[in-house]
C-alpha positions in Angstrom: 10.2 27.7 -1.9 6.9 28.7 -0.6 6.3 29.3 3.3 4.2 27.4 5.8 2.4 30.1 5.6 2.0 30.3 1.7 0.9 26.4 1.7 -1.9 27.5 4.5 -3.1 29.9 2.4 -3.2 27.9 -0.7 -4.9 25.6 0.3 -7.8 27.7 2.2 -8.1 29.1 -0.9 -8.0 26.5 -2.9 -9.9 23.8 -1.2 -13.7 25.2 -1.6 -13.1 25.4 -5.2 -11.5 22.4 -6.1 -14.3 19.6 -7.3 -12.5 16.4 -7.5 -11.0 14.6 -4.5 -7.0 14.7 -5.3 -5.6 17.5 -7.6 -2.2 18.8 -8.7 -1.5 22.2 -8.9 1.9 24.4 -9.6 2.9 26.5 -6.7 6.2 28.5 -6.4 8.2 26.9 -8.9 6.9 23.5 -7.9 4.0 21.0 -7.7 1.6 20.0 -4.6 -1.2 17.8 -4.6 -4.4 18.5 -2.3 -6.7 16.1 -1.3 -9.9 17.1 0.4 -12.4 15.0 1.8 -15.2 13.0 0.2 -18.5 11.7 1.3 -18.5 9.3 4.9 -18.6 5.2 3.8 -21.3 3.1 4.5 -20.0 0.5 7.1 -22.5 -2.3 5.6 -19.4 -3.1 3.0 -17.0 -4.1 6.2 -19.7 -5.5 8.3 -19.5 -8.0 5.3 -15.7 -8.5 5.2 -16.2 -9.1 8.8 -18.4 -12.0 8.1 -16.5 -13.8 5.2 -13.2 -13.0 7.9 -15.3 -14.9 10.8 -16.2 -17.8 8.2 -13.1 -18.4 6.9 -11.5 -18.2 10.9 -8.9 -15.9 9.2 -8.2 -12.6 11.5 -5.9 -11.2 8.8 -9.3 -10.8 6.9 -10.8 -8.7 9.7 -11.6 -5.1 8.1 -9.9 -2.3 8.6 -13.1 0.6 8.6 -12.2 4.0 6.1 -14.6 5.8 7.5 -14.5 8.4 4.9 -14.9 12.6 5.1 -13.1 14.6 7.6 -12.4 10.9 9.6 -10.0 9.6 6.5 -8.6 13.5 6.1 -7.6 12.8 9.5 -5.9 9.5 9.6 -4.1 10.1 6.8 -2.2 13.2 7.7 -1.3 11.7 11.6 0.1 8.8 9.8 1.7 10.5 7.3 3.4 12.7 9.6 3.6 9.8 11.6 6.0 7.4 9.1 7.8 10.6 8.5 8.9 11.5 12.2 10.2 7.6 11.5 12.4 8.6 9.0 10.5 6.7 6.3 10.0 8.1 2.9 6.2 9.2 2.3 4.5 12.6 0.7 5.4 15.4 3.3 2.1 17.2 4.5 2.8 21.1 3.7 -0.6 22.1 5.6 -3.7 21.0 6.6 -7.3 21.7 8.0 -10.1 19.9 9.2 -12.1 18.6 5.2 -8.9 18.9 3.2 -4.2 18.7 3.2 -2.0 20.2 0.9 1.0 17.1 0.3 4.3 17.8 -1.8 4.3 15.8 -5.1 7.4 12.9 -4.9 8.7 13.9 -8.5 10.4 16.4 -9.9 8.2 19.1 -11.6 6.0 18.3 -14.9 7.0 14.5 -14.1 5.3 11.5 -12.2 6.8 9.2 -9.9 6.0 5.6 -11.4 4.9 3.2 -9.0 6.3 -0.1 -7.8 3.3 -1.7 -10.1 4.0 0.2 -12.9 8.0 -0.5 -13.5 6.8 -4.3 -12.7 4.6 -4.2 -15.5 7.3 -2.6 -17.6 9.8 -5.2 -17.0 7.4 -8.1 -17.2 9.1 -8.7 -21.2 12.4 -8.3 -20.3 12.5 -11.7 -17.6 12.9 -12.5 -14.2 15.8 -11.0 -13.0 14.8 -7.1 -14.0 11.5 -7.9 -12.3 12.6 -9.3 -9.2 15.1 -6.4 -8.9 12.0 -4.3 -8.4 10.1 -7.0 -6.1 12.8 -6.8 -3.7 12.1 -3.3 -3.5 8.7 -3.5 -2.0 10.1 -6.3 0.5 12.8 -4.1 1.7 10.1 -1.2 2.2 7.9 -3.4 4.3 11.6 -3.9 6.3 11.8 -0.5 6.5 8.6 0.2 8.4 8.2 -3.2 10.0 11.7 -2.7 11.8 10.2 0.4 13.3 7.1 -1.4 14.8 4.8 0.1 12.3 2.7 -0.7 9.4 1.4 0.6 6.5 -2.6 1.0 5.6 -2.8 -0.2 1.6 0.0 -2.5 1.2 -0.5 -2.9 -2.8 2.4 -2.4 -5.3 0.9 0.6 -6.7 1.2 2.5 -3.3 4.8 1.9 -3.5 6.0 4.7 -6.0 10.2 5.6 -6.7 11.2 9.0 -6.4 13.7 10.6 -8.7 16.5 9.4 -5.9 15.4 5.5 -6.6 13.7 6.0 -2.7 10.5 3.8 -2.5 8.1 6.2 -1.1 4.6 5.0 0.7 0.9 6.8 -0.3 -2.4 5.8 0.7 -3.0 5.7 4.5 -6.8 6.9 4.7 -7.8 4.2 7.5 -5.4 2.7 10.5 -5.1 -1.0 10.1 -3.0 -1.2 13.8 -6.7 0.9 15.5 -8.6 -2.4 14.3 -5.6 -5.6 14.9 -3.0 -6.4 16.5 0.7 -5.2 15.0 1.5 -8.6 13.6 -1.7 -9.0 11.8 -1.2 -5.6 11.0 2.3 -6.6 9.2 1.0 -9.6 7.8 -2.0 -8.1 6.2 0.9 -5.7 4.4 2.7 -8.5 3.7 -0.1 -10.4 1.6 -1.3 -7.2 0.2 2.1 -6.9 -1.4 1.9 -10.4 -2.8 -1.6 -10.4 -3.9 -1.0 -7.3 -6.2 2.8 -8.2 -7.1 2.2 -12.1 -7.9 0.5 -11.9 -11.2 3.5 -10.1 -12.9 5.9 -12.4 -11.4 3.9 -15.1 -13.0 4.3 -13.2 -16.5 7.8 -12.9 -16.2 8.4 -16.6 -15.3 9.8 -15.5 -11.8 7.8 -17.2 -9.5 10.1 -19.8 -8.5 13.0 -17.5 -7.6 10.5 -14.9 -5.7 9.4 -18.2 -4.1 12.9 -19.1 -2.2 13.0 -14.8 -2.0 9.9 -14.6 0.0 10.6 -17.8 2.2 13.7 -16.4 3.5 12.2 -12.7 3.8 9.3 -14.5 6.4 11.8 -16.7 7.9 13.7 -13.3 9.2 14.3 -12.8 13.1 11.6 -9.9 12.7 8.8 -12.4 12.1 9.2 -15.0 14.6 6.0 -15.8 16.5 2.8 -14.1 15.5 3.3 -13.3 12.4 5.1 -17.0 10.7 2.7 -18.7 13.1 -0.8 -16.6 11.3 0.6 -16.8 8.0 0.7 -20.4 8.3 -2.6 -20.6 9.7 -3.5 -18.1 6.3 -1.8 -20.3 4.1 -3.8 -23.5 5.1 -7.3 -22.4 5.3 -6.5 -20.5 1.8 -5.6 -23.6 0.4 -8.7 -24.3 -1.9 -7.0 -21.2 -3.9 -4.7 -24.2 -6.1 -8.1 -24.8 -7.2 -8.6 -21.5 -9.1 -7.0 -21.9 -13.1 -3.8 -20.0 -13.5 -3.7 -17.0 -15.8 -6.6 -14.9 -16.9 -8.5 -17.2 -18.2 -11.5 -16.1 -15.4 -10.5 -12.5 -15.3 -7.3 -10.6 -14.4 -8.4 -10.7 -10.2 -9.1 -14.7 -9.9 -5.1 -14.8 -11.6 -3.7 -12.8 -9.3 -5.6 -14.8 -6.8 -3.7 -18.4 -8.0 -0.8 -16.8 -8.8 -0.4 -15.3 -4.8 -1.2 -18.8 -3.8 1.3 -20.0 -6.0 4.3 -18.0 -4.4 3.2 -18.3 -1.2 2.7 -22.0 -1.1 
């Protein structure tokens, strides 16, 4: 296994020469991934979110700023050495500098770890019970991190990947949702990222109802008294001209998932 130092000096090397923003190389027997950093965003995008947040009256909507460049190189490894110092399962950071991190890869060599997203849409023919095997998954990762007072950043099913141990690992933390809300917003805004990009293969499968009476009792745990069943209520209500969209795809693969979210958590 390589050194500290060896991973230092890989990725000094490396970094200047690599021309896409995440790359996987081979490195003493194994496999790394380095991500360096990309051009700042424009804040006009979230200044917008902002707005349709204020017009709705939903603070769950509030944007969470990726600032981009060395500011998203930044967050990401302090929260991903954060989560780990938690015990929670996420790419370990092998070194880092100021425009660039060197992570380990979550697989075994010459394989990928298949997200949360992926094995849904896998199980999708094979009926509601294989599929809500895997949806539980997710839920008991946003336990996980939620019983520690944290919360993720991108909350979606494909930032959920298993490692060859069955361990749901988190990626994806280039912005700081808890910087811009409060915790239970924070947890909340995971929680509906998970639905909104879980929902539509539930709806395939047929599972709906079951992950209905699954997610009622997940939000009616101890953990999510006050805040966060009190703003998801308020969520629910003022999203409730969403029974309006058609189900299905009918009006493209995002308005589905839209219904379909509405549909599970209504």
């Amino acid at each position: 296994m390589p050194s500290p130092d060896d991973y230092a000096s890989f990725l000094a090397h490396q970094l200047p020469q690599q021309p896409r923003a995440i790359a996987r190389y081979q490195l003493g027997g194994g496999q790394v991934w380095l991500k360096r950093a990309g051009p700042d965003n424009g804040m006009w995008r979230y200044r917008l979110l902002g707005l349709v947040a204020a017009l709705l009256r939903l603070p769950v909507l509030r944007p969470v700023p990726n600032h981009g460049g060395r500011a998203a190189i930044a967050t990401e490894v302090r929260r991903l050495r954060q989560l780990a110092d938690q015990g929670l399962r996420v790419p370990r950071v092998l070194a880092a500098q100021a425009d660039g991190f060197l992570m380990e890869h979550l697989a075994p060599p010459g394989q990928d770890a298949p997200s949360l997203a992926d094995e849904m849409l896998a199980a999708v023919p094979h009926g509601p019970q294989p599929l809500l095997a895997l949806w539980r998954l997710g839920l008991a990762t946003l336990d996980a991190v939620h019983g520690r007072g944290l919360c993720l950043s991108q909350a979606f099913a494909r930032n959920m990947v298993r490692c060859a141990d069955g361990v749901v690992a988190c990626i994806d933390f280039e912005d700081d949702p808890a910087a811009a809300l409060p915790l239970d917003l924070c947890q909340l805004r995971d929680a509906l990222c998970y639905v909104h990009s879980s929902a539509g293969y539930l709806a395939l499968a047929g599972a709906l109802p079951e992950a209905r009476a699954l997610w009622r009792q997940w939000c009616a745990s101890p953990m999510r008294a006050g805040a966060f069943q009190a703003e998801l209520a308020l969520t629910v209500r003022r999203l409730a001209w969403l029974r309006h969209l058609p189900q299905g795809d009918r009006w493209g693969r995002d308005v589905g998932r839209l219904r379909a979210a509405h549909d599970l958590l209504c």
